[in-house]
mmCIF file as Biopython writes it, N, C-alpha, C and O atoms, coordinates in Angstrom:
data_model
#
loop_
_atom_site.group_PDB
_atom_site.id
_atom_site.type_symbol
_atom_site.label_atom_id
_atom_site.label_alt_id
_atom_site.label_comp_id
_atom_site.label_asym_id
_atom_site.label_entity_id
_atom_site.label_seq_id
_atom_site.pdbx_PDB_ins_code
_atom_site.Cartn_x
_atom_site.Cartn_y
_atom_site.Cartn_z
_atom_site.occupancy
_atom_site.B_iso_or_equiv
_atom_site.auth_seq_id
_atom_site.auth_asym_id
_atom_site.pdbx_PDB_model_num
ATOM 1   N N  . UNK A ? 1  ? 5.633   -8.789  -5.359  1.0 0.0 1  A 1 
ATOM 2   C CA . UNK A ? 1  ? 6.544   -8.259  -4.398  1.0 0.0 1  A 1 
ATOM 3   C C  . UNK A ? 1  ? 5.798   -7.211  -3.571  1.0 0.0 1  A 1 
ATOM 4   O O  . UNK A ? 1  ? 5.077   -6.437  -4.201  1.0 0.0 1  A 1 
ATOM 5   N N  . UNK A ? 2  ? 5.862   -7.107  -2.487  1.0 0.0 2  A 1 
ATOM 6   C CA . UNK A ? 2  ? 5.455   -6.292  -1.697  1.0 0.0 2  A 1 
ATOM 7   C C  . UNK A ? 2  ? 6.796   -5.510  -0.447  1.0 0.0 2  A 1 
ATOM 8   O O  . UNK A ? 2  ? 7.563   -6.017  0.372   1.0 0.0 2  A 1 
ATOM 9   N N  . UNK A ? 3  ? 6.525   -4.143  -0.865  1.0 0.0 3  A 1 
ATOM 10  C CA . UNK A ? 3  ? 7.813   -2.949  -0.353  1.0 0.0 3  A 1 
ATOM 11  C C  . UNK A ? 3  ? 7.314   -2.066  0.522   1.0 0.0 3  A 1 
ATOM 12  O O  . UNK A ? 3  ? 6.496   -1.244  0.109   1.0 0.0 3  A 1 
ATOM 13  N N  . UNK A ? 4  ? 7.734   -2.068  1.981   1.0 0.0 4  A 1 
ATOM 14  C CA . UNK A ? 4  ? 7.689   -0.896  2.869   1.0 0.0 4  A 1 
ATOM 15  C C  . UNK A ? 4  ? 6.483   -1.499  3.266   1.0 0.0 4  A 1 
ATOM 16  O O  . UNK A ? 4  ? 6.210   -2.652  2.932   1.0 0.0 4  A 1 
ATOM 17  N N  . UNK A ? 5  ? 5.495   -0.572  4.184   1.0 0.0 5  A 1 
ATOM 18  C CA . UNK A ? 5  ? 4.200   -0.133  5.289   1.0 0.0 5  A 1 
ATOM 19  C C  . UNK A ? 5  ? 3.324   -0.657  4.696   1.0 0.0 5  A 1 
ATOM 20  O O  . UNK A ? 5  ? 2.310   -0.058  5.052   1.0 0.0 5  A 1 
ATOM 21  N N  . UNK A ? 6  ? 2.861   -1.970  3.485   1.0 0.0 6  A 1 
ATOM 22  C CA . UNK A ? 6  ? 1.701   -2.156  2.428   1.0 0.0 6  A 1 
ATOM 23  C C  . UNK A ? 6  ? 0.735   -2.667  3.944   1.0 0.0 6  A 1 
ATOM 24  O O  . UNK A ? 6  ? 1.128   -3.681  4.520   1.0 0.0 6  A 1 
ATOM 25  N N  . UNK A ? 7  ? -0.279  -2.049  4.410   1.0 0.0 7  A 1 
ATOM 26  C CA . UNK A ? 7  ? -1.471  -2.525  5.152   1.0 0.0 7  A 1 
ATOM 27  C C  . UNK A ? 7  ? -1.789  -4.394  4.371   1.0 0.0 7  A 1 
ATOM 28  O O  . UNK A ? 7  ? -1.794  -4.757  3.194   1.0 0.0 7  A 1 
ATOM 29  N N  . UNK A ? 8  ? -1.922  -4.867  5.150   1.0 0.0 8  A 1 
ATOM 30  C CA . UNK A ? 8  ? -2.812  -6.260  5.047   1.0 0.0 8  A 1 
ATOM 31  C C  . UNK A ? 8  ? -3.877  -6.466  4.115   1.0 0.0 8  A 1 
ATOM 32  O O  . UNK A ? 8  ? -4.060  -7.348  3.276   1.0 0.0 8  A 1 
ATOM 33  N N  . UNK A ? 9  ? -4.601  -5.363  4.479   1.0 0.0 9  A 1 
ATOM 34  C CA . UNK A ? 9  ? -6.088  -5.075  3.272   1.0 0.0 9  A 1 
ATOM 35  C C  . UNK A ? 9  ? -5.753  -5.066  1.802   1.0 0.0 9  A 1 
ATOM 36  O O  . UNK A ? 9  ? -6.414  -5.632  0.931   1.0 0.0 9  A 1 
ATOM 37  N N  . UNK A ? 10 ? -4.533  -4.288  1.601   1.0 0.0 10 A 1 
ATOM 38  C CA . UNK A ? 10 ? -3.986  -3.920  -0.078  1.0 0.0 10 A 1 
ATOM 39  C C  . UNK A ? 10 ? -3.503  -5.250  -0.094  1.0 0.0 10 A 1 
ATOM 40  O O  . UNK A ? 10 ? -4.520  -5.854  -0.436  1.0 0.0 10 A 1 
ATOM 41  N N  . UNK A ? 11 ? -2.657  -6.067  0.045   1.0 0.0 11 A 1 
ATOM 42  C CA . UNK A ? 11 ? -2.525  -7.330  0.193   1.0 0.0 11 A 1 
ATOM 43  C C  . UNK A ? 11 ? -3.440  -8.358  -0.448  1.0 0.0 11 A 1 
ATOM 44  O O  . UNK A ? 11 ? -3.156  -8.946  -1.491  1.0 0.0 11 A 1 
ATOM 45  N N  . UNK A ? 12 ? -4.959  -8.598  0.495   1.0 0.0 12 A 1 
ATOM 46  C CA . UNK A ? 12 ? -5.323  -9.181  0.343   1.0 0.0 12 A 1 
ATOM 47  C C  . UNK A ? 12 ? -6.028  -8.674  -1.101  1.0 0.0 12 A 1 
ATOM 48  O O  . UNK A ? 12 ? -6.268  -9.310  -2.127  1.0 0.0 12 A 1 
ATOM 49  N N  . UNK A ? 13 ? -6.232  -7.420  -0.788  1.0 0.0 13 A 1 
ATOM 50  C CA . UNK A ? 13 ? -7.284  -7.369  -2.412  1.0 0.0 13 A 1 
ATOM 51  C C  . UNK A ? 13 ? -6.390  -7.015  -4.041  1.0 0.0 13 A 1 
ATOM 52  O O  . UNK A ? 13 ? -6.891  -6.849  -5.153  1.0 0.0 13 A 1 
ATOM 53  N N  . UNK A ? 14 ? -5.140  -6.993  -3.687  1.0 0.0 14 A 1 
ATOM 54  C CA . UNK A ? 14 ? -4.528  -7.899  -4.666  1.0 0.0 14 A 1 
ATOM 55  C C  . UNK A ? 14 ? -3.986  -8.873  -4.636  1.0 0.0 14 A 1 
ATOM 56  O O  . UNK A ? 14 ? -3.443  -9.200  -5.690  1.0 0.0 14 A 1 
ATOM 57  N N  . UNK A ? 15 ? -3.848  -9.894  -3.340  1.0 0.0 15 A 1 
ATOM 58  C CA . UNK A ? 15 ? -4.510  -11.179 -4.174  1.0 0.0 15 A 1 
ATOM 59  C C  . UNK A ? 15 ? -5.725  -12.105 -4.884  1.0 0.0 15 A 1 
ATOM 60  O O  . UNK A ? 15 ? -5.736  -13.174 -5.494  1.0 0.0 15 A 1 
ATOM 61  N N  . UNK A ? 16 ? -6.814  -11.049 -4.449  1.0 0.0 16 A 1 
ATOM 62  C CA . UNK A ? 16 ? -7.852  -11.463 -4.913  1.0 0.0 16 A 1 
ATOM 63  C C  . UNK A ? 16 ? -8.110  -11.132 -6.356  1.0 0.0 16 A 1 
ATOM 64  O O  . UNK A ? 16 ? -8.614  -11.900 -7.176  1.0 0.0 16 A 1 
ATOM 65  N N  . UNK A ? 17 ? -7.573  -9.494  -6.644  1.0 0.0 17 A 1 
ATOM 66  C CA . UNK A ? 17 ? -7.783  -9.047  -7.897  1.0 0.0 17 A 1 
ATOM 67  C C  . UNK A ? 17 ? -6.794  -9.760  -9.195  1.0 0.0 17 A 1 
ATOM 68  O O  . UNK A ? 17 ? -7.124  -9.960  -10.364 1.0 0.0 17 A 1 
ATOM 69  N N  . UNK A ? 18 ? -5.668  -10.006 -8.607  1.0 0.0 18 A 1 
ATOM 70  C CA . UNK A ? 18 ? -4.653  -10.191 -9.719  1.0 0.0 18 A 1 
ATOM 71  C C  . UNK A ? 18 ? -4.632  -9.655  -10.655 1.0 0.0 18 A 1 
ATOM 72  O O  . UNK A ? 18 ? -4.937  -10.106 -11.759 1.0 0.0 18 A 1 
ATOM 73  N N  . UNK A ? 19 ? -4.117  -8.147  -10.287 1.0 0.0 19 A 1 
ATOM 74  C CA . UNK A ? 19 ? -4.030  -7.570  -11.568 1.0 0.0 19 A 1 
ATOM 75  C C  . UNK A ? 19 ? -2.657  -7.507  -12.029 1.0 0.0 19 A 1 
ATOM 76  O O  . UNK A ? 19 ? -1.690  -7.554  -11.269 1.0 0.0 19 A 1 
ATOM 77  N N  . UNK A ? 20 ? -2.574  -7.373  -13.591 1.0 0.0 20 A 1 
ATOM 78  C CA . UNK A ? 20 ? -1.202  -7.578  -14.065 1.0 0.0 20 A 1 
ATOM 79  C C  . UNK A ? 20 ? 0.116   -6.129  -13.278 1.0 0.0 20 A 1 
ATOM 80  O O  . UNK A ? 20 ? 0.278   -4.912  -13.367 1.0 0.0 20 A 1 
ATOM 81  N N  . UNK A ? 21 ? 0.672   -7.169  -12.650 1.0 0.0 21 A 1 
ATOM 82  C CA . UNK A ? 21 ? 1.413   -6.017  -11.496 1.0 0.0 21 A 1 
ATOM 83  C C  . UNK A ? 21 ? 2.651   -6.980  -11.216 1.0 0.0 21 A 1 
ATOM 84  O O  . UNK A ? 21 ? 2.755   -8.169  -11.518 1.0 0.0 21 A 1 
ATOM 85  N N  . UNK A ? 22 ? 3.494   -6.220  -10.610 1.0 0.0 22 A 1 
ATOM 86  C CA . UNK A ? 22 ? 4.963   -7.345  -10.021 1.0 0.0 22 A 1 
ATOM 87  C C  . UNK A ? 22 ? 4.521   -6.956  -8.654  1.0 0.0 22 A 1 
ATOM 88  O O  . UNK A ? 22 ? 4.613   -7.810  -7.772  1.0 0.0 22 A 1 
ATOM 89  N N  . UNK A ? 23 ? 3.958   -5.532  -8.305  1.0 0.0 23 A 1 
ATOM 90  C CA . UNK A ? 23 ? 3.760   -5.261  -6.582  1.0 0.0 23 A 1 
ATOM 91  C C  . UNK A ? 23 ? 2.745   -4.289  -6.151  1.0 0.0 23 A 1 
ATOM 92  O O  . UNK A ? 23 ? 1.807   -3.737  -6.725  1.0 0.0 23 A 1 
ATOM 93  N N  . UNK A ? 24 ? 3.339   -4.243  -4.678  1.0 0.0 24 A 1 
ATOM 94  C CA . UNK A ? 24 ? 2.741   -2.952  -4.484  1.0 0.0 24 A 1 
ATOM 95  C C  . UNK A ? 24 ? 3.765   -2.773  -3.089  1.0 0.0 24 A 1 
ATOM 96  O O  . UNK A ? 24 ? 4.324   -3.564  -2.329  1.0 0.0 24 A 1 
ATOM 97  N N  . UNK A ? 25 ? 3.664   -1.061  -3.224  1.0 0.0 25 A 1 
ATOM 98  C CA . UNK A ? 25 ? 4.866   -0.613  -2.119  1.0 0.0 25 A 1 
ATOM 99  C C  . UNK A ? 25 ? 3.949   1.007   -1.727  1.0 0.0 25 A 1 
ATOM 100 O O  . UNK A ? 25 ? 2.916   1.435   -2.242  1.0 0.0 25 A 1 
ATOM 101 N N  . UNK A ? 26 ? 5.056   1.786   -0.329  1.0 0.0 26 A 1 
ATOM 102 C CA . UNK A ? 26 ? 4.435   2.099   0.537   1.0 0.0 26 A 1 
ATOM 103 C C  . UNK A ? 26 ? 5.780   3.289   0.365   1.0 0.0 26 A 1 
ATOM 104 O O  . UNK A ? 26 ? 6.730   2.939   1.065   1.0 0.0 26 A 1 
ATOM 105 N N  . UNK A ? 27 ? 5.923   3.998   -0.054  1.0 0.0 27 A 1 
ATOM 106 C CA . UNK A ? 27 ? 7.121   5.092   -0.427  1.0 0.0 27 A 1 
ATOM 107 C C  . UNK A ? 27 ? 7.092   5.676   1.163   1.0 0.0 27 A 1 
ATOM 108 O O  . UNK A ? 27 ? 6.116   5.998   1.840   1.0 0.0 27 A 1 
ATOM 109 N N  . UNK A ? 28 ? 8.524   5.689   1.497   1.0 0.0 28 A 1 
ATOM 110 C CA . UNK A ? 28 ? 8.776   6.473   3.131   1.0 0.0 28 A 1 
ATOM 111 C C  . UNK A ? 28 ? 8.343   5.215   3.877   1.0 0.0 28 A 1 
ATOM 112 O O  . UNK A ? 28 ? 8.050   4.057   3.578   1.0 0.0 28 A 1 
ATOM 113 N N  . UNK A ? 29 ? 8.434   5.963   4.986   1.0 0.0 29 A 1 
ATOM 114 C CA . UNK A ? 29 ? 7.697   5.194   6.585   1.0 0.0 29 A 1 
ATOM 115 C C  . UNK A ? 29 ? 6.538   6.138   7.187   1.0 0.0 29 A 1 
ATOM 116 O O  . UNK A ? 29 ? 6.875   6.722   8.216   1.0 0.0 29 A 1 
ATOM 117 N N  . UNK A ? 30 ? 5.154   6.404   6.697   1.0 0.0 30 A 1 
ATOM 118 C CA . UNK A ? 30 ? 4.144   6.921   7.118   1.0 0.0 30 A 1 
ATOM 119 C C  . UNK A ? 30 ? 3.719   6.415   8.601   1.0 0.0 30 A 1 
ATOM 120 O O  . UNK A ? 30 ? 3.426   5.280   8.979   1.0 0.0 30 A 1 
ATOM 121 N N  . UNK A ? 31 ? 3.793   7.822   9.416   1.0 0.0 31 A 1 
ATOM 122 C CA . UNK A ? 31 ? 3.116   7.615   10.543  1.0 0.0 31 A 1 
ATOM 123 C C  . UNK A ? 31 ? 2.220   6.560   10.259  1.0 0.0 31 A 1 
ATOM 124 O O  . UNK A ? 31 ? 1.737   6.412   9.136   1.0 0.0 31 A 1 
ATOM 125 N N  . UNK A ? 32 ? 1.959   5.780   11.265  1.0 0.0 32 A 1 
ATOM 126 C CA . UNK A ? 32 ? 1.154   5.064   12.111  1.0 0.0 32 A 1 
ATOM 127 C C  . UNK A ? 32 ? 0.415   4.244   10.489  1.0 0.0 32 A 1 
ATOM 128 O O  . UNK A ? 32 ? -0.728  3.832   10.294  1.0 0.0 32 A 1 
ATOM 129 N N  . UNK A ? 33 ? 1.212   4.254   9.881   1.0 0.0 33 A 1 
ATOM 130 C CA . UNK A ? 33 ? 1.035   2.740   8.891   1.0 0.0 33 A 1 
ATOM 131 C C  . UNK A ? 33 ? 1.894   1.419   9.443   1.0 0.0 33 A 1 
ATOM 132 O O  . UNK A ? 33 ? 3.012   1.326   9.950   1.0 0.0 33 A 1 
ATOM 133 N N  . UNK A ? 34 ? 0.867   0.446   9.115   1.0 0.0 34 A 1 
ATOM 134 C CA . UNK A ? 34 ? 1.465   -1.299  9.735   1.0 0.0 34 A 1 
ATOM 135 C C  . UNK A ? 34 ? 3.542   -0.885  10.262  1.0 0.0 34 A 1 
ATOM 136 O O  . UNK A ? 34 ? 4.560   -0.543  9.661   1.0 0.0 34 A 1 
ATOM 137 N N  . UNK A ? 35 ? 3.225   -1.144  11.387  1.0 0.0 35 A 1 
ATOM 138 C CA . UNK A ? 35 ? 4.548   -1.637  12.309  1.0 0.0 35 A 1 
ATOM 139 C C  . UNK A ? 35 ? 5.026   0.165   12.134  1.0 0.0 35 A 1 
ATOM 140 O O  . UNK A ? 35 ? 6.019   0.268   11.414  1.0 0.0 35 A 1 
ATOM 141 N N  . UNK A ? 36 ? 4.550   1.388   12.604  1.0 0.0 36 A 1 
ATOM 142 C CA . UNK A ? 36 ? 5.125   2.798   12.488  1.0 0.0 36 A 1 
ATOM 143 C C  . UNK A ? 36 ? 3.955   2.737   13.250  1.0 0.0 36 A 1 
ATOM 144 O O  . UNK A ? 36 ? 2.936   2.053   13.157  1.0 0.0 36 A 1 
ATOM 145 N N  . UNK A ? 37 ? 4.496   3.994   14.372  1.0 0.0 37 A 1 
ATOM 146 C CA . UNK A ? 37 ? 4.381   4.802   15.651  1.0 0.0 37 A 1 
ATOM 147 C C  . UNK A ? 37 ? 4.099   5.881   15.436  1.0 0.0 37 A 1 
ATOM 148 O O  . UNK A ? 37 ? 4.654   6.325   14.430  1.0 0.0 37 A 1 
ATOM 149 N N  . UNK A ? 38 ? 3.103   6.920   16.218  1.0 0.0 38 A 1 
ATOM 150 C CA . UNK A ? 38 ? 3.002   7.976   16.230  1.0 0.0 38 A 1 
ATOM 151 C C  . UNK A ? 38 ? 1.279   8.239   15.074  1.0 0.0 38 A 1 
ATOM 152 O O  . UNK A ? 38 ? 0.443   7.450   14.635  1.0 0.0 38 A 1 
ATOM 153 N N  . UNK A ? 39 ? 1.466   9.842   14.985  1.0 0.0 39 A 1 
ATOM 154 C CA . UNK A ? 39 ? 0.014   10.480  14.833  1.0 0.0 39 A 1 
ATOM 155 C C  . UNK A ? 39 ? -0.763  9.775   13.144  1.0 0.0 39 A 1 
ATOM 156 O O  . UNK A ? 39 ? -0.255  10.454  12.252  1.0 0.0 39 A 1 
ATOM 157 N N  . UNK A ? 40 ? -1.281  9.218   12.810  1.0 0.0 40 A 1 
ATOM 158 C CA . UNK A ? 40 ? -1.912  8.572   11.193  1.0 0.0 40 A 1 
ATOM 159 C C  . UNK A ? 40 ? -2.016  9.599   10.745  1.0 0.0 40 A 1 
ATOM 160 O O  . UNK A ? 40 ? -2.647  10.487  11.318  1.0 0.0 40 A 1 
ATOM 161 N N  . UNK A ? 41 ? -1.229  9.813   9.221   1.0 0.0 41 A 1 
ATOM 162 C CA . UNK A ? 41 ? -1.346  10.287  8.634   1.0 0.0 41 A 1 
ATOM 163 C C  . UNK A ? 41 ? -1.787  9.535   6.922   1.0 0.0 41 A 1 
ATOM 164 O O  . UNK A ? 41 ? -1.280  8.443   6.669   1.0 0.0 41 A 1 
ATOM 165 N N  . UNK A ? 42 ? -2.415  9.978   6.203   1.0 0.0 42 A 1 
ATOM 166 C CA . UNK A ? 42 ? -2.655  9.959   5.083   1.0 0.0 42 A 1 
ATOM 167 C C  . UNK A ? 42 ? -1.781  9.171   4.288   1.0 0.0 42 A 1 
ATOM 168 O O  . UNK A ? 42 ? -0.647  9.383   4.717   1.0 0.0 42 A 1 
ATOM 169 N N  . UNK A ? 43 ? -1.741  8.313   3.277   1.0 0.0 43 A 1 
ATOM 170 C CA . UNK A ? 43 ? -0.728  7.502   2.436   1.0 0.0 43 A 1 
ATOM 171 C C  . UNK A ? 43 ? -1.122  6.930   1.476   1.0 0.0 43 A 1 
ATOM 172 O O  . UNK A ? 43 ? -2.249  6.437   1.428   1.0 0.0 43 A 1 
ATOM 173 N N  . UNK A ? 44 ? 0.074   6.860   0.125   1.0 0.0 44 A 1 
ATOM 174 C CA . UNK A ? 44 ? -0.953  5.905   -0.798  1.0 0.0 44 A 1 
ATOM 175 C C  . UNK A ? 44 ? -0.042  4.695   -0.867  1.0 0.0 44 A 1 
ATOM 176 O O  . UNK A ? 44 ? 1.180   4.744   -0.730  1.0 0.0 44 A 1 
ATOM 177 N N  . UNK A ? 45 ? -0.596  3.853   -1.041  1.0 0.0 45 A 1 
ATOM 178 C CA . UNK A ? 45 ? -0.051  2.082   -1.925  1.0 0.0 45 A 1 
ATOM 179 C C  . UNK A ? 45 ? 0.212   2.308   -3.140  1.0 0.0 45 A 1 
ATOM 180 O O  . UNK A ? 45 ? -0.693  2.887   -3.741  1.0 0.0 45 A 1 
ATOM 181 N N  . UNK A ? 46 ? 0.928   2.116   -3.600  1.0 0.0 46 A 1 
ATOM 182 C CA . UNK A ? 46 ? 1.366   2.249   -5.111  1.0 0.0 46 A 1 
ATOM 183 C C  . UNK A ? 46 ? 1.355   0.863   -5.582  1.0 0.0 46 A 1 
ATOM 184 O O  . UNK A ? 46 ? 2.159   0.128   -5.010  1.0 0.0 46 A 1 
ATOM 185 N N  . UNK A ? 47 ? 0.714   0.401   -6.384  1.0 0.0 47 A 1 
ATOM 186 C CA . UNK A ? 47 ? 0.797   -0.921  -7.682  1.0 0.0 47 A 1 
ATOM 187 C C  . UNK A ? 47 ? 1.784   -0.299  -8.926  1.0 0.0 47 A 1 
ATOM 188 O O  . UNK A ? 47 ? 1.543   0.709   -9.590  1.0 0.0 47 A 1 
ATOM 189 N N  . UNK A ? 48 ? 2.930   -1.171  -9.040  1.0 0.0 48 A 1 
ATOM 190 C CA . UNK A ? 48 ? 3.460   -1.134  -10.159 1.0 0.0 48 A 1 
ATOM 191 C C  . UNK A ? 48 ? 3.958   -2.436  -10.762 1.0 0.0 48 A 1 
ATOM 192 O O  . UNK A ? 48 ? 4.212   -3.522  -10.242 1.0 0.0 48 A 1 
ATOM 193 N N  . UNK A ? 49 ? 3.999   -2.147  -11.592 1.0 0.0 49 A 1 
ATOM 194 C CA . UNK A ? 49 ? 4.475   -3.512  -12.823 1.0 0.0 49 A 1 
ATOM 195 C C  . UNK A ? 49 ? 4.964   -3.021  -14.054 1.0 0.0 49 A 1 
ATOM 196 O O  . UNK A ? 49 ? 4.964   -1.819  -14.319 1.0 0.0 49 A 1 
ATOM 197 N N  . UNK A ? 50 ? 5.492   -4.137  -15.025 1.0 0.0 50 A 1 
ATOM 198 C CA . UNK A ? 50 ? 6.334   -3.595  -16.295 1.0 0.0 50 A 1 
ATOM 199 C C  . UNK A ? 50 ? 5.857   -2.006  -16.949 1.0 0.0 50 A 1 
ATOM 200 O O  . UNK A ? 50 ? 6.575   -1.037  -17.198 1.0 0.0 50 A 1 
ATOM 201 N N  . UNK A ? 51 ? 4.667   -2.143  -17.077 1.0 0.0 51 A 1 
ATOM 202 C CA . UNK A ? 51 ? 3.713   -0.895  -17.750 1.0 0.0 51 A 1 
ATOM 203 C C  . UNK A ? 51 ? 3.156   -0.097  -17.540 1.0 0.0 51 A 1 
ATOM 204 O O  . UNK A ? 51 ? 2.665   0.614   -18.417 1.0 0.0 51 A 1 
ATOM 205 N N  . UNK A ? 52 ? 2.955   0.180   -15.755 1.0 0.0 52 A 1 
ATOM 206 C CA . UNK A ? 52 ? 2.649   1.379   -15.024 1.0 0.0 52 A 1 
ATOM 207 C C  . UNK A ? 52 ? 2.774   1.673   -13.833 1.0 0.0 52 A 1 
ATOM 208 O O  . UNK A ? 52 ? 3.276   0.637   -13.398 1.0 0.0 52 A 1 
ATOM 209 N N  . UNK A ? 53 ? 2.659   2.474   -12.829 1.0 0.0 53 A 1 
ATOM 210 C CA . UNK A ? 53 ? 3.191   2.692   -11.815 1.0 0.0 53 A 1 
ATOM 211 C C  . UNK A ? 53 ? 1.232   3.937   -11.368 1.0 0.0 53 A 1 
ATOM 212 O O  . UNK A ? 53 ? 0.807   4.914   -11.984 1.0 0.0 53 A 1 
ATOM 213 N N  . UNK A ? 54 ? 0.653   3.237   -10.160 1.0 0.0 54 A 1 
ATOM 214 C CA . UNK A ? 54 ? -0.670  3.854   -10.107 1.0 0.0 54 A 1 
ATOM 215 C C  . UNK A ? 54 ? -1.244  3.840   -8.593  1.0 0.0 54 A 1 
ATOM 216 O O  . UNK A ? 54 ? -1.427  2.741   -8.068  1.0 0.0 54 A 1 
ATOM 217 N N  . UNK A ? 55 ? -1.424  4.571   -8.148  1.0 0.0 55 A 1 
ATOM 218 C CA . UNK A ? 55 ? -2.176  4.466   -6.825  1.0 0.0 55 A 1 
ATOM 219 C C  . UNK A ? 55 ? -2.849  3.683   -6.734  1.0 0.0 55 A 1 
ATOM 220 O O  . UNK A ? 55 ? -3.482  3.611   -7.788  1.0 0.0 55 A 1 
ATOM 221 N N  . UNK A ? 56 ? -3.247  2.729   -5.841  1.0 0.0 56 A 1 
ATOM 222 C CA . UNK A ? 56 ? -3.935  1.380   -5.709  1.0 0.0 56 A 1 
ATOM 223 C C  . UNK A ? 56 ? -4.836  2.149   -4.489  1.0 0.0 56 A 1 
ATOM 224 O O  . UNK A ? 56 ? -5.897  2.736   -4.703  1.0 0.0 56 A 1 
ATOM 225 N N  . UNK A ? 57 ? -4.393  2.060   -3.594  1.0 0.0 57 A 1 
ATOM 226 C CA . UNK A ? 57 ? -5.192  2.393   -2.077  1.0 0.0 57 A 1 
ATOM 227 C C  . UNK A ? 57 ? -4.977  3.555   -1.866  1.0 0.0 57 A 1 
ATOM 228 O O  . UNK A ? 57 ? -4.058  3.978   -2.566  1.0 0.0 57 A 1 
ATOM 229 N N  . UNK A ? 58 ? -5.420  4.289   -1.198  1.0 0.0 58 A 1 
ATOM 230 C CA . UNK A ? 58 ? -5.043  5.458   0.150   1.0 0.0 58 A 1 
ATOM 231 C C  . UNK A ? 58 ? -5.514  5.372   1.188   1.0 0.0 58 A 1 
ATOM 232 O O  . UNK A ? 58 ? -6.714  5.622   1.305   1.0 0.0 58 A 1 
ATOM 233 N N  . UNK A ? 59 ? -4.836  5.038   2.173   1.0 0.0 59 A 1 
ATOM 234 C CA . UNK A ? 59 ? -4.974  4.765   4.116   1.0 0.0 59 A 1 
ATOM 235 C C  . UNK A ? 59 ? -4.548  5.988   4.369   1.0 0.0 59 A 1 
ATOM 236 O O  . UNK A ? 59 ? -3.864  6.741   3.676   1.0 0.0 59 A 1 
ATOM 237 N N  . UNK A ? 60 ? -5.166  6.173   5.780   1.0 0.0 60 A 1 
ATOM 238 C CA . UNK A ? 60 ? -4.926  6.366   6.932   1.0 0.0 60 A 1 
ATOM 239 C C  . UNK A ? 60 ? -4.841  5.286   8.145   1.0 0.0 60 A 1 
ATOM 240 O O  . UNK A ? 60 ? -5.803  4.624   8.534   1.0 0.0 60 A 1 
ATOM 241 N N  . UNK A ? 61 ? -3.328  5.213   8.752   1.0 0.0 61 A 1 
ATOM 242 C CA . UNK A ? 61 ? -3.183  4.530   9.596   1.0 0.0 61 A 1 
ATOM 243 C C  . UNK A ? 61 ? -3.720  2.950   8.852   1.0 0.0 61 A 1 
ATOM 244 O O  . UNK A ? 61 ? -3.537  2.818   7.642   1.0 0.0 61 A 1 
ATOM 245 N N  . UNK A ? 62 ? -4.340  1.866   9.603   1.0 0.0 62 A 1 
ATOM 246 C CA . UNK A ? 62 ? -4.697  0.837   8.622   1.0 0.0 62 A 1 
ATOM 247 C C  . UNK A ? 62 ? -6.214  0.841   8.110   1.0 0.0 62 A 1 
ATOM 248 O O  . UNK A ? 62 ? -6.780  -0.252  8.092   1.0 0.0 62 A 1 
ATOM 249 N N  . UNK A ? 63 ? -6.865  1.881   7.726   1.0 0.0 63 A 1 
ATOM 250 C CA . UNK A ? 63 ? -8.035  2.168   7.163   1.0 0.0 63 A 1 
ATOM 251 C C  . UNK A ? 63 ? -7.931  2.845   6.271   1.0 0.0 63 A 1 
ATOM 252 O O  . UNK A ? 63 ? -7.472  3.987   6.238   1.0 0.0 63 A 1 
ATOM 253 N N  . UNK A ? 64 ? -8.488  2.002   5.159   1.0 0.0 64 A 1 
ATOM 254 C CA . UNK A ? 64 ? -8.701  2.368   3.694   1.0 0.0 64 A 1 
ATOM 255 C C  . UNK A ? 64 ? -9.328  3.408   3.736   1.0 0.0 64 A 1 
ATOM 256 O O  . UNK A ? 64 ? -10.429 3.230   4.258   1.0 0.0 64 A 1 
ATOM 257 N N  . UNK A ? 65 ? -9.060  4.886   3.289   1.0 0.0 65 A 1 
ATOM 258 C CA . UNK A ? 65 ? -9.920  5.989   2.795   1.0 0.0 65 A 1 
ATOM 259 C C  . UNK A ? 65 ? -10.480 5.722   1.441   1.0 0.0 65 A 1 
ATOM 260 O O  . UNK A ? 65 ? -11.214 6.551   0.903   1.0 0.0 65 A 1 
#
């Protein structure tokens, strides 16, 4: 499942990774993350599944920091 602003990149590199997960989501509407307007600010991707809940990525705007 994928929730909220997830960039394309987190996407693809969990489908590549498959790690044991149900998703990954994008908490709020971060400036100038996929389809949001205005100044990029900082954000993380969150991966969660039955057994943990963990920062996956952190972007700015659609570039992986």
């Amino acid at each position: 499942m994928v929730e909220g602003h997830v960039p394309a990149k987190a996407i693809q590199r969990l489908l590549t990774e498959r790690p044991q997960a149900r998703g990954l989501a994008v908490p709020g509407m971060p400036s100038g993350s996929p389809g949001m307007t205005g100044e990029y600010e900082e954000y993380d991707v969150i991966l969660f599944g039955p057994t943990e809940r963990r920062v996956y990525a952190r972007f700015k705007g659609e570039t992986q920091i």
